[in-house]
Backbone as numpy.savetxt, mean C-alpha at the origin, in Angstrom:
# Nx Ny Nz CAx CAy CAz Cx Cy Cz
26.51 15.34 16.47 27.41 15.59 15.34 26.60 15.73 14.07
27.06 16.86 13.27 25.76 16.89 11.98 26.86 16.14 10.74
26.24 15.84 10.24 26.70 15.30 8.92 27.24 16.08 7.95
28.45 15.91 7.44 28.92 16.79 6.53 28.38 17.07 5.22
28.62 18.28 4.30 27.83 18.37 3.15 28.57 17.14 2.19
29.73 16.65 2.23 29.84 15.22 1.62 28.41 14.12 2.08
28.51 13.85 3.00 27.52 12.95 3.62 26.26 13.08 3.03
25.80 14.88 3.27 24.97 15.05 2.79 24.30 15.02 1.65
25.30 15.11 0.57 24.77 15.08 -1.09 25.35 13.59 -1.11
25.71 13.02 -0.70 26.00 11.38 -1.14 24.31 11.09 -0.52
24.15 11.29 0.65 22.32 10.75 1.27 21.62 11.29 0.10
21.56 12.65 -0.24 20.85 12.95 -1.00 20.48 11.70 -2.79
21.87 11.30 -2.91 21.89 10.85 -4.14 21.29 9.40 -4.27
21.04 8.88 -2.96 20.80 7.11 -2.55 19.52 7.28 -3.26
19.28 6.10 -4.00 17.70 5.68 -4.31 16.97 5.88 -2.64
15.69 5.82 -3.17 14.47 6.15 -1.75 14.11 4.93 -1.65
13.80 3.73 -3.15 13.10 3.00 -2.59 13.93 1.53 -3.34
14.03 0.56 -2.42 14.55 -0.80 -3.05 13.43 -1.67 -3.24
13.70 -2.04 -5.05 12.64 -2.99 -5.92 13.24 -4.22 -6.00
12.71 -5.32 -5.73 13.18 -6.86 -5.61 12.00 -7.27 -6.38
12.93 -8.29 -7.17 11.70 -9.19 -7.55 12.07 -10.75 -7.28
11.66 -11.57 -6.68 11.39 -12.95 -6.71 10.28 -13.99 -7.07
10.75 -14.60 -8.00 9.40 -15.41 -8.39 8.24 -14.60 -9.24
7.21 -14.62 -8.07 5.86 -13.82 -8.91 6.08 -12.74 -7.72
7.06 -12.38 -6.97 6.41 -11.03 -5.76 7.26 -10.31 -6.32
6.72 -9.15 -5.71 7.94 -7.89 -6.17 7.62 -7.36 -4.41
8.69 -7.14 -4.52 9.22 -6.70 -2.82 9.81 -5.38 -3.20
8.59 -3.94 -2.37 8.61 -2.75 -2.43 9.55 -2.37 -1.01
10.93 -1.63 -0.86 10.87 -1.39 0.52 11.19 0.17 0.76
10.35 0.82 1.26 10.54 2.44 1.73 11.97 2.31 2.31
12.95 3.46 1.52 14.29 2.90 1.85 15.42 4.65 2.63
14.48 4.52 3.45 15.00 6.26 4.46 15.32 6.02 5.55
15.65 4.92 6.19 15.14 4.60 8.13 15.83 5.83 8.96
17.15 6.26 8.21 17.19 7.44 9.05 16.51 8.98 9.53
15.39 8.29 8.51 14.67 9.96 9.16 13.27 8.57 9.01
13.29 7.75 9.18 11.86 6.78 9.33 10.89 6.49 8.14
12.07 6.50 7.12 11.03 6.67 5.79 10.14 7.54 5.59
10.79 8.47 5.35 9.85 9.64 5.43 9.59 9.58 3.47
8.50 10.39 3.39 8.38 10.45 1.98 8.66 11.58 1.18
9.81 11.78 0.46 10.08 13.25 -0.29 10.03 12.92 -1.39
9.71 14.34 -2.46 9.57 13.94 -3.57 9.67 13.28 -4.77
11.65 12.95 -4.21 11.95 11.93 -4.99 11.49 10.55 -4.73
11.43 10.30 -3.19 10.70 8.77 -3.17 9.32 8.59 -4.32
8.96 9.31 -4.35 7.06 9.56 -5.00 8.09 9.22 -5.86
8.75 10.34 -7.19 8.95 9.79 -7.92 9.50 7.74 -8.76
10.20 7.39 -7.40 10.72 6.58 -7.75 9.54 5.40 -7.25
8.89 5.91 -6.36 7.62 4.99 -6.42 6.62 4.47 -7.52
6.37 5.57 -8.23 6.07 5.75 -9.44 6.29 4.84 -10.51
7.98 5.05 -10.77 8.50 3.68 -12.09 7.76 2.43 -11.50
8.22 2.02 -9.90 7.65 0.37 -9.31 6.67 0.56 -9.85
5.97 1.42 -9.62 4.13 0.54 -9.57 3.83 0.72 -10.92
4.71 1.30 -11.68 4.45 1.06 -13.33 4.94 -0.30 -14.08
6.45 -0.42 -13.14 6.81 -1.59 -13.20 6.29 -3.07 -13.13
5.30 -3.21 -11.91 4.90 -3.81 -11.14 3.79 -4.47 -11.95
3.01 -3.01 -12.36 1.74 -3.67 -13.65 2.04 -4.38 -14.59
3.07 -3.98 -15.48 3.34 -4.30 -16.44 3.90 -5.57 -16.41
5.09 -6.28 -15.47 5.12 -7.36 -15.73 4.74 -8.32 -15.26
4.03 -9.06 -16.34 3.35 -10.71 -16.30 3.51 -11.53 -15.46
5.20 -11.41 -14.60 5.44 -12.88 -14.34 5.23 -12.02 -12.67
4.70 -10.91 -12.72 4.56 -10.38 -11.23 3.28 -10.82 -10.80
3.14 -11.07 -9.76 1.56 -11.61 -9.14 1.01 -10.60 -8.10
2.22 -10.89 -7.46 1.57 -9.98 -5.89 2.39 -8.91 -5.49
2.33 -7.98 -4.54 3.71 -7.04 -4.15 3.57 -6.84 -2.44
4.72 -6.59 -1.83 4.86 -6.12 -0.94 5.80 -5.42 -0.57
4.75 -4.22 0.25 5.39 -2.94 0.63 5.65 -2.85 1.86
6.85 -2.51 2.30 6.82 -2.53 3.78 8.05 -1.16 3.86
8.72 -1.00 4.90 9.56 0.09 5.40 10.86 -0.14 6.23
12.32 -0.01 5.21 13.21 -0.15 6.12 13.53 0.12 7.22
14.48 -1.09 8.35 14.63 -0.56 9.50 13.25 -0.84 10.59
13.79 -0.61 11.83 13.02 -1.48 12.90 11.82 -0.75 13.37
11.54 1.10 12.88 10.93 2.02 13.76 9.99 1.90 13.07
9.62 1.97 11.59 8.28 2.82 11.23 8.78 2.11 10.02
7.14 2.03 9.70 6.46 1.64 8.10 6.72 2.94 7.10
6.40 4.13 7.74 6.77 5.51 7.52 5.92 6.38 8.01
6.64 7.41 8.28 6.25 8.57 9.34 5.48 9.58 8.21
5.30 9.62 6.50 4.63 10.12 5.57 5.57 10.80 5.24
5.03 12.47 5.04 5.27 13.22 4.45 6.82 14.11 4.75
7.96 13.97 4.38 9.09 14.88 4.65 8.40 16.54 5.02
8.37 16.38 6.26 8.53 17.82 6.76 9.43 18.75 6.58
10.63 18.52 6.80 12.05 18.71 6.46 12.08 19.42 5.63
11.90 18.94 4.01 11.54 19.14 2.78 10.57 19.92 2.44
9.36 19.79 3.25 8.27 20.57 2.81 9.04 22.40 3.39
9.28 22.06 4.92 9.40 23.90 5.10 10.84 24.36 4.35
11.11 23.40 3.72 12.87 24.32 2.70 11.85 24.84 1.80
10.86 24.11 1.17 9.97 24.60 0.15 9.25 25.86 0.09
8.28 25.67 1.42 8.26 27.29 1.84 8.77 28.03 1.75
9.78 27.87 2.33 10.74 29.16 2.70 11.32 29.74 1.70
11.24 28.75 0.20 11.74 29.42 -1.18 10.84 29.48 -1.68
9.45 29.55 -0.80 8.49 30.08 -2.15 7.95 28.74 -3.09
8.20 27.23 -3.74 8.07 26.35 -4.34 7.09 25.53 -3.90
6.61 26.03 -2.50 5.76 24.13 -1.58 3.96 24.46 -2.75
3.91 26.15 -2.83 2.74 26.33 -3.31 1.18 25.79 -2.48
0.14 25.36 -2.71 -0.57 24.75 -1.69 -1.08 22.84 -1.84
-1.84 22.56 -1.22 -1.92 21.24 -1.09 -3.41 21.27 -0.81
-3.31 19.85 -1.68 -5.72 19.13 -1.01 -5.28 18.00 -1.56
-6.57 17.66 -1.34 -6.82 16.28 -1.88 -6.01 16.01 -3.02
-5.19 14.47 -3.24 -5.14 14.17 -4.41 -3.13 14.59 -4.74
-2.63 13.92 -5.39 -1.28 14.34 -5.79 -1.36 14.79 -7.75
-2.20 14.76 -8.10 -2.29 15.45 -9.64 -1.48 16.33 -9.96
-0.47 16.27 -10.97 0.33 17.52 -11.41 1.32 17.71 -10.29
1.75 17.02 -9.14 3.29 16.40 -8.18 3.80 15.07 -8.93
4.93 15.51 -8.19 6.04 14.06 -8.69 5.31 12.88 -8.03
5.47 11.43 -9.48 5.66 10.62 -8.78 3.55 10.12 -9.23
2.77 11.16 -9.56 1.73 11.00 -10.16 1.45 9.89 -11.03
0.11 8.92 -10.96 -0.55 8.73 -9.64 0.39 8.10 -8.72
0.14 8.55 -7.49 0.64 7.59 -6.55 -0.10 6.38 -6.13
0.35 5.25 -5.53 -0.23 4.28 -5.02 -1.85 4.37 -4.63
-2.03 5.86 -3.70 -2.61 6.19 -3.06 -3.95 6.53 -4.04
-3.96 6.73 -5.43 -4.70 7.21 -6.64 -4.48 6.05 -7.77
-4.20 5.33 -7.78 -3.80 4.02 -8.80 -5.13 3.33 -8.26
-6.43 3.79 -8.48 -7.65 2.97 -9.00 -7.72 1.65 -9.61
-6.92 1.75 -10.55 -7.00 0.63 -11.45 -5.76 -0.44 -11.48
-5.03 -0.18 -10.18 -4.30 -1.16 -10.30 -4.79 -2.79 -10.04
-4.25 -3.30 -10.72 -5.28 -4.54 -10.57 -4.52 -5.57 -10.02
-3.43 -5.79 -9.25 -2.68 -6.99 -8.50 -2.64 -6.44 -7.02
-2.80 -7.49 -6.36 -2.76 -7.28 -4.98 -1.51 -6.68 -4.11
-1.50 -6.23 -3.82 -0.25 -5.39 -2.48 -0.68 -5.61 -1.17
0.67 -5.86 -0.75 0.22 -6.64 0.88 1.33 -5.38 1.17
0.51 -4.58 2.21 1.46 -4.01 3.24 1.71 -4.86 4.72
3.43 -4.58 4.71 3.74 -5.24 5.94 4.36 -4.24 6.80
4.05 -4.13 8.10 3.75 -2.88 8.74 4.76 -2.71 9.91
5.46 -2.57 10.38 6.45 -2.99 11.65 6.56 -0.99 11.91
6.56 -0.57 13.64 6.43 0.81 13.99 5.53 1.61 13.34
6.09 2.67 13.32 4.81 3.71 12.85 4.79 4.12 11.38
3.40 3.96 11.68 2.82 4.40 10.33 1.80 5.55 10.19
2.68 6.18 10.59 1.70 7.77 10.16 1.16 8.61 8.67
0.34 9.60 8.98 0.12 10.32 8.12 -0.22 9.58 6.00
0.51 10.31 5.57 0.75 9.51 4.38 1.54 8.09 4.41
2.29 7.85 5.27 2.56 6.24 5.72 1.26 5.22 6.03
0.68 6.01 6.71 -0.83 4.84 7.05 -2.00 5.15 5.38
-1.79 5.95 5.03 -2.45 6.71 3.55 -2.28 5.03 2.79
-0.85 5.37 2.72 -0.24 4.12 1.72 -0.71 2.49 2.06
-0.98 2.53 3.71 -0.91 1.30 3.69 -2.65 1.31 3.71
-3.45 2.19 3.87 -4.57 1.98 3.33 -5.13 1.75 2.23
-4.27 2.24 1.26 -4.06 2.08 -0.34 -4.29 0.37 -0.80
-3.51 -0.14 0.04 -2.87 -1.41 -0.34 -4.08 -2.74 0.02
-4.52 -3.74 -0.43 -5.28 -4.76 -0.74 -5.34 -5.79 0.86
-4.32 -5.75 1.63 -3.44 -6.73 3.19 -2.94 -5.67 3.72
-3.08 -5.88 5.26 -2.16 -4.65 5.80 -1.46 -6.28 6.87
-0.73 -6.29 6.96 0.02 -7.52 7.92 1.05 -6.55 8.90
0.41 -6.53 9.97 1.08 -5.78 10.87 2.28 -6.54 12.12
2.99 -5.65 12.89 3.73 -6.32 14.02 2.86 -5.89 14.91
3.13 -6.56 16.05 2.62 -5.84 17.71 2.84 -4.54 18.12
4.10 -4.25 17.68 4.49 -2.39 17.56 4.09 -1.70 16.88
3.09 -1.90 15.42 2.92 -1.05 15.14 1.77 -0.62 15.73
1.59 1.11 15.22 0.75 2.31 15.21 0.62 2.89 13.92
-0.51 3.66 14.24 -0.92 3.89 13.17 -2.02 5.37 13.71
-1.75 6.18 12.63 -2.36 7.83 12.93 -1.97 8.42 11.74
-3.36 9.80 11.62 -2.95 10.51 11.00 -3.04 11.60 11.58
-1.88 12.46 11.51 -2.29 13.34 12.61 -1.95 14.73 11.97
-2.11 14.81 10.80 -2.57 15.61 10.25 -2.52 17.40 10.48
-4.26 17.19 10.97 -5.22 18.05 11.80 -4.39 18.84 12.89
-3.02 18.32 13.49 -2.37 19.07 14.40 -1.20 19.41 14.22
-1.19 19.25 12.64 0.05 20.69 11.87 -0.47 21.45 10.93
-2.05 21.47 11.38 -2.56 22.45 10.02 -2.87 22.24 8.68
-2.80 20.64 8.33 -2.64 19.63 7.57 -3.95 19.54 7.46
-4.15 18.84 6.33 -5.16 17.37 6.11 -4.68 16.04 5.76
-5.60 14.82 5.93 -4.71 13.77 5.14 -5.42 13.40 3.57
-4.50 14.51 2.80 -5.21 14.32 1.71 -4.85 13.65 0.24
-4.10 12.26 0.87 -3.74 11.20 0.05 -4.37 10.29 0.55
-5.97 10.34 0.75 -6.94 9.61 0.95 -7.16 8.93 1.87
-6.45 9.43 3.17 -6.84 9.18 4.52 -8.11 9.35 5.27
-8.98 10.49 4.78 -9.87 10.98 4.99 -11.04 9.80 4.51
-10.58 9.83 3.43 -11.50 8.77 2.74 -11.92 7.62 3.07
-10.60 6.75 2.91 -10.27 5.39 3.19 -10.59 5.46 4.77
-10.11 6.14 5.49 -10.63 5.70 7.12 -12.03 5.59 7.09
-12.86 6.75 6.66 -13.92 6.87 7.39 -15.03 5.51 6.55
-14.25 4.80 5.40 -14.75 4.08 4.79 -14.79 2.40 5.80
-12.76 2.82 5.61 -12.59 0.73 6.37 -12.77 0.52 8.13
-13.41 2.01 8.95 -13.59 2.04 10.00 -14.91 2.50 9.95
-15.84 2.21 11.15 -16.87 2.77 11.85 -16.89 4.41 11.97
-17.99 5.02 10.89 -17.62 6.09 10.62 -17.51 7.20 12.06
-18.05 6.61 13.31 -17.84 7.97 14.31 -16.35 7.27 14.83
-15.66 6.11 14.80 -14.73 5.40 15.33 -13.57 6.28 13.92
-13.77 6.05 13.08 -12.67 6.82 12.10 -12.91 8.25 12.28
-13.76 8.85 12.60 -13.93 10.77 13.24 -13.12 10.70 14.05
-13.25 10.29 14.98 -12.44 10.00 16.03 -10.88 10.45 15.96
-10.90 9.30 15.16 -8.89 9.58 14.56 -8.45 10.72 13.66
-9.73 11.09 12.33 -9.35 11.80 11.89 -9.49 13.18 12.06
-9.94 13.40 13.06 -10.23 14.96 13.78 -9.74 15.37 15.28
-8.77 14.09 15.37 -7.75 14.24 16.63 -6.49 13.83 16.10
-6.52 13.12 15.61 -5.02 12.49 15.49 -4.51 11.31 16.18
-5.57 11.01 17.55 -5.25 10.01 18.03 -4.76 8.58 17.28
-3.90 8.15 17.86 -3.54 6.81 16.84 -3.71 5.32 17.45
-3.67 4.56 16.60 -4.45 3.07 16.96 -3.46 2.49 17.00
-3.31 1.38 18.60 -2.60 0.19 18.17 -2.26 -0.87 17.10
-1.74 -1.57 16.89 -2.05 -2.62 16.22 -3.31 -3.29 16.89
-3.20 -3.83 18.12 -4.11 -5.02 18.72 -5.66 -4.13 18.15
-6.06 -2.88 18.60 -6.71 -2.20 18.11 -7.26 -2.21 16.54
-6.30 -2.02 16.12 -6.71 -1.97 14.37 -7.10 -2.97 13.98
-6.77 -4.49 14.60 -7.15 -5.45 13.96 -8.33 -6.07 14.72
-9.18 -5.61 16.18 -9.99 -5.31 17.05 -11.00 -4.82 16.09
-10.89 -3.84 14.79 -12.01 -2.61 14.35 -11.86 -4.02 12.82
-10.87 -4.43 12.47 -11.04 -5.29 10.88 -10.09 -4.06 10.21
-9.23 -3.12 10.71 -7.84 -2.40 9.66 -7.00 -3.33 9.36
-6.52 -4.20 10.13 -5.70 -5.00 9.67 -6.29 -6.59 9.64
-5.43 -6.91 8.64 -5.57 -8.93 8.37 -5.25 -9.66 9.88
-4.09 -9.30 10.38 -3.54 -10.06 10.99 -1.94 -9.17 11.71
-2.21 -9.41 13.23 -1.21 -9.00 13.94 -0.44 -9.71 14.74
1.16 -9.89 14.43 2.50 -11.07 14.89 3.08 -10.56 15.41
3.62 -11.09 16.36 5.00 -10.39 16.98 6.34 -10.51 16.11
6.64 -9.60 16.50 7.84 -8.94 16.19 8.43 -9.53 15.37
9.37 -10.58 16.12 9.72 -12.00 15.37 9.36 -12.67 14.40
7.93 -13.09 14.37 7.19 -13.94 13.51 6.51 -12.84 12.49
6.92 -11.77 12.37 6.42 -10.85 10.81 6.84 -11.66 9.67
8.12 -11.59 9.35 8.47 -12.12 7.93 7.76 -13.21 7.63
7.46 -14.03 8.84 7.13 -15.87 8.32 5.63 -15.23 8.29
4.74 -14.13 8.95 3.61 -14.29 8.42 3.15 -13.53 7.32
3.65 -12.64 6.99 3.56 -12.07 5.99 4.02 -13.21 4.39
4.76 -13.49 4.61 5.30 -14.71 3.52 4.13 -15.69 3.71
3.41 -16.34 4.65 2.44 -17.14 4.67 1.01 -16.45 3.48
0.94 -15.50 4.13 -0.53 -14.40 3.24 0.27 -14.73 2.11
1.47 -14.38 1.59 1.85 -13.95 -0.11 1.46 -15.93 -0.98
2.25 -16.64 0.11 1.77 -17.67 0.21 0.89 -18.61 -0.35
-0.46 -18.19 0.48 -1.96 -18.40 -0.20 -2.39 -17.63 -0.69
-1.47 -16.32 -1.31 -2.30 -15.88 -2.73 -1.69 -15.97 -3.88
-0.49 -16.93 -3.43 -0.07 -17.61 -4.55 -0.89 -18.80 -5.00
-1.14 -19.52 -4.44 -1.90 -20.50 -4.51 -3.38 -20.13 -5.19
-3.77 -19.20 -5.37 -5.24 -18.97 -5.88 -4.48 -18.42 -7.54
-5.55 -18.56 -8.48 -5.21 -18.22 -9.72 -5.42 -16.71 -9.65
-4.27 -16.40 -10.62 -3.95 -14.53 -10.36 -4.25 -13.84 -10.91
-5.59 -14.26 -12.29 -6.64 -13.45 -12.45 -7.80 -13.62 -11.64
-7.97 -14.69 -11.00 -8.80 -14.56 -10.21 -9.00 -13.74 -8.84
-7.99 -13.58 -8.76 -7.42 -12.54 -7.45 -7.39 -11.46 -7.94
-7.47 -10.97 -9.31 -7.79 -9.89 -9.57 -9.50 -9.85 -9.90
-9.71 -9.99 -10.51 -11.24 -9.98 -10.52 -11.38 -9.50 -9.45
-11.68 -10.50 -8.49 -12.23 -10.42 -7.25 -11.91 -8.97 -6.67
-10.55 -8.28 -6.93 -9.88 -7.30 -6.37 -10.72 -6.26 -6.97
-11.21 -6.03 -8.44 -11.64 -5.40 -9.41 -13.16 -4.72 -8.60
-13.32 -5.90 -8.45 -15.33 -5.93 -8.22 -15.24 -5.58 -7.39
-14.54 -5.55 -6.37 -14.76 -5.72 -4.55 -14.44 -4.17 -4.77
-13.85 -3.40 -5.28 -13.24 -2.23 -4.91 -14.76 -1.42 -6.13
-15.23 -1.85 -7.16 -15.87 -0.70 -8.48 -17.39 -1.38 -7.45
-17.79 -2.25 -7.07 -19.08 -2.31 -6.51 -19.12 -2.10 -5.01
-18.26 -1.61 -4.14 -18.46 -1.00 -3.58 -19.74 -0.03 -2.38
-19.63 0.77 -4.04 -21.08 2.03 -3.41 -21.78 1.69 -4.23
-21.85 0.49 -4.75 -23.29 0.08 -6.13 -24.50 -0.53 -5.40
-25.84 -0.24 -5.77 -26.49 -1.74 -4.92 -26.24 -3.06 -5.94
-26.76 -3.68 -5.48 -26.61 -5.19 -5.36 -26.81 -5.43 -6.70
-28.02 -4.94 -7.27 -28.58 -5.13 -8.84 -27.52 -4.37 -9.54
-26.91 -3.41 -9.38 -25.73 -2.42 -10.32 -24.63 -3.64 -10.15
-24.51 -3.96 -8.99 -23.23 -4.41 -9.18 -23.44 -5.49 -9.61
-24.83 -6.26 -9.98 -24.32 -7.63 -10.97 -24.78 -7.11 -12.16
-24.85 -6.22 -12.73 -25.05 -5.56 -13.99 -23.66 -4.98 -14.49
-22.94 -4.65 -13.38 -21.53 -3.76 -14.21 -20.88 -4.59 -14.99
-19.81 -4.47 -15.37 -19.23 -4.78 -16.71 -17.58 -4.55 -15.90
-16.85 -5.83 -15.61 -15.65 -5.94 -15.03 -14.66 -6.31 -16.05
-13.78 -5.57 -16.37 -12.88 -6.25 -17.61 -11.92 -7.01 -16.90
-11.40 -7.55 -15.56 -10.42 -8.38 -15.32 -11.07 -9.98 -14.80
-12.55 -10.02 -14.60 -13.28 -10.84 -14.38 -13.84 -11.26 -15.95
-13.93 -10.50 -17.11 -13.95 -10.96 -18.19 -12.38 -11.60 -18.60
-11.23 -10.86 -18.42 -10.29 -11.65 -18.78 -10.14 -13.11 -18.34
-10.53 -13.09 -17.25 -10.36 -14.54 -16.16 -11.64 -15.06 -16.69
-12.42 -15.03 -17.09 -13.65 -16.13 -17.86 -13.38 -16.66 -18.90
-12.23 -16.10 -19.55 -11.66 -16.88 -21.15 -10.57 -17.08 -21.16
-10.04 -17.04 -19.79 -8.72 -17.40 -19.23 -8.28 -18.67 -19.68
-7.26 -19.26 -20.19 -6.44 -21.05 -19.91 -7.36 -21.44 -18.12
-6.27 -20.54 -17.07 -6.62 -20.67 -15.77 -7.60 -20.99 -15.39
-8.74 -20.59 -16.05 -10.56 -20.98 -15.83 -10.90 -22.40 -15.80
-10.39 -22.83 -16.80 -10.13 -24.65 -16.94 -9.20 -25.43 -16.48
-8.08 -24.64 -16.27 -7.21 -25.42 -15.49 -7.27 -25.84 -14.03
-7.76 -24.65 -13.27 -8.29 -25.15 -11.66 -9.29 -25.98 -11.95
-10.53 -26.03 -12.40 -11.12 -27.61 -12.19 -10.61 -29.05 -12.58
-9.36 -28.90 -13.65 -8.78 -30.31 -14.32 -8.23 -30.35 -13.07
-6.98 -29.41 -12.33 -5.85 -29.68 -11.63 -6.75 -30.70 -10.25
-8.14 -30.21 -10.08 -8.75 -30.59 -8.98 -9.13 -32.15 -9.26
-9.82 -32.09 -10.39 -10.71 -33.22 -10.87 -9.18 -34.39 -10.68
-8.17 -33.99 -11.28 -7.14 -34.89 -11.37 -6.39 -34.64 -10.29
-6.29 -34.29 -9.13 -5.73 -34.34 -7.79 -4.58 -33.93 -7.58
-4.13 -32.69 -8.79 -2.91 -32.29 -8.70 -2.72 -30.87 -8.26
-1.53 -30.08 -8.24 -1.91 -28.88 -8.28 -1.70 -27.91 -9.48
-2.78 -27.14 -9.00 -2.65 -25.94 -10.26 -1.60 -25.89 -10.98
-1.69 -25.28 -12.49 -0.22 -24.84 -12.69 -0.87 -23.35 -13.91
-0.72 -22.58 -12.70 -1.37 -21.10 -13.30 -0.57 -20.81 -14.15
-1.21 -19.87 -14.96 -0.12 -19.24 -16.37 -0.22 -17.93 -15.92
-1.77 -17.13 -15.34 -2.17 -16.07 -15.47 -2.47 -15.42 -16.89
-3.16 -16.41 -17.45 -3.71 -16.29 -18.79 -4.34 -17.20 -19.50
């Protein structure tokens, strides 16, 4: 049975993505399950405000992204969407990078975001779905998920930094592998190579994923940035560059309140009481 054009422009009109905030998390959720979270332009866009959102406020610490519904983290890119585009002439071409598309930067190009994102991963995560969750700081997976980009066998590339990021957080002939077949990785697998933190069944996702957000609550949340800062700009530095660079969120956290407060809270046997400032 197809859906009527009522149905249809009411789907059309639903937000893509639901923003929660509790406490210090902000809870991202890809919000499509009927086509598997797929990503169309408006999601980008509305992805966009979050992670502008997300920076900006103070009392946010950590985020997590995950994907409505039981199948997939997300299947990437709306196909759907892309060949209506064609076919009117609008899709134009594609490479590396979303510059000058909706929804700019995406997750996937947000360099400088400086708070941690935990992706939580349940089914598949393809294409620009696994892009995203490579993007992200935690990947906390289920036993079901997968993970591929498969790209390469629609004529594609994965060029929201799949290319990149694989051949970086995998063994570079072990990430060829995937990215010049398409073949896709288990979970047990991914976390076998170091792609993922940690893989739960089914059941026990929410409680472990909430455990990780957890203990990075517990650490001070410039310090979790710093650390996030350096680990990502020293990188491809040697050793001498990278204790020479110049980190502005590891300078914020050196004249931090927080700097003095974790050794009192210790010295005096209590716990922290972070400000993030």
């Amino acid at each position: 049975m197809q859906p009527s054009s009522t149905d249809a422009g009411a789907a059309a009109e639903e937000p893509r993505v639901r923003y929660e905030k509790r406490g210090h998390v902000a809870y991202v959720t890809l919000d499509r399950p009927r086509v598997l979270n797929a990503m169309d332009l408006r999601m980008h866009e509305e992805l966009a405000l979050i992670w502008d959102d997300f920076e900006a406020d103070p009392d946010l610490w950590v985020a997590v992204l995950t994907g409505a519904g039981e199948r997939a983290f997300s299947v990437g890119q709306d196909l759907g969407e892309l060949v209506a585009r064609f076919r009117v002439g609008s899709a134009g071409t594609s490479t590396f990078g979303s510059r000058g598309k909706p929804g700019w930067p995406r997750l996937t190009e947000r360099f400088d975001l400086t708070k941690p994102v935990v992706a939580k991963v349940r089914g598949h995560a393809l294409g620009g779905g696994f892009e995203l969750a490579l993007a992200c700081d935690l990947i906390i997976a289920a036993e079901d998920a997968s993970f591929a980009l498969p790209e390469v066998r629609l004529g594609l590339i994965a060029g929201a930094g799949g290319v990149f990021r694989l051949s970086r957080q995998l063994p570079y002939r072990t990430a060829m592998g995937h990215l010049m077949t398409g073949r896709p990785l288990t979970a047990a697998r991914a976390y076998e190579l170091g792609l993922v933190n940690e893989v739960a069944p089914v059941e026990e996702l929410d409680a472990c994923v909430d455990a990780w957000v957890a203990d990075l609550l517990r650490c001070a949340p410039l310090s979790v940035r710093a650390v996030k800062e350096a680990a990502a700009r020293s990188a491809t530095l040697s050793l001498e560059q990278a204790f020479a660079t110049r980190y502005p969120q590891e300078e914020a956290r050196m004249f931090s309140r927080d700097a003095s407060e974790g050794p009192a809270a210790f010295v005096e046997k209590r716990p922290p009481n972070w400000q993030g400032r």
